[in-house]
N, C-alpha and C positions, 0 to 999 in steps of 0.2 A: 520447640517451645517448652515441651516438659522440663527438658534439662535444667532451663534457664529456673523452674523454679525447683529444682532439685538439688540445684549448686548451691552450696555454700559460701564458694570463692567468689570475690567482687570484682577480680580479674577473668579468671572462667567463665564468669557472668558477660563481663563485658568483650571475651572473645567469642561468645556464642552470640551476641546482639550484635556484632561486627559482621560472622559468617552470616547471617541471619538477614544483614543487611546488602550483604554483596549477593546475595542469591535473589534478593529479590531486586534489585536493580538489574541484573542478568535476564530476570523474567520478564522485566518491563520493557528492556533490550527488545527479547526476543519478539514480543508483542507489538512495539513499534514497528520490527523487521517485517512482522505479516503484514500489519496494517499499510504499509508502504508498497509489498506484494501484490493486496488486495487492489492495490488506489492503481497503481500500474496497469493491472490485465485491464483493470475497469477502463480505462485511457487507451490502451491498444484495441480493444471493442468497439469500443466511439470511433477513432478511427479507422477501422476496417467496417463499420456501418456507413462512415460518410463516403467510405471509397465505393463501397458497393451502391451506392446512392449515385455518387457522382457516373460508375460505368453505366448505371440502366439507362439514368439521363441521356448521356453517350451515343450510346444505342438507340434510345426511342429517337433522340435527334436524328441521328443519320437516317431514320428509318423515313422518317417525317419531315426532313428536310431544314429543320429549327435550330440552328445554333444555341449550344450549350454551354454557357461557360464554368468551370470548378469553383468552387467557393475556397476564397483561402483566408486566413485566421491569421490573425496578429500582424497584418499590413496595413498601414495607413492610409 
């Protein structure tokens, strides 16, 4: 950003506002990229809680003789 006012040229100028621009698109990239990481594990947890849910269920059934049936998402 120094450069930018250190330059004299209005082309140099406008090739540093360009680098300037791609880097930060790159960052926001990259930021997106975790963001989408984070939303993912956070969805593989939910489902490995519901499964752990559904096995205890499972189990205390059998134990108790109660039919348990799994809950399932996005069926009509």
């Amino acid at each position: 950003m120094a450069k930018i006012n250190d330059t004299p040229d209005p082309k140099a100028i406008a090739e540093l506002q360009g680098r300037i621009a791609a880097e930060q698109a790159m960052i926001q990239n990259e930021q997106t990229k975790l963001q989408l990481y984070a939303m993912v594990a956070q969805a593989e947890d939910k489902i490995q809680q519901q499964q752990q849910r559904e096995l205890q269920a499972r189990t205390w059934a059998a134990r108790k003789g109660i039919q348990a049936t799994p809950i399932t998402f996005g069926t009509p």
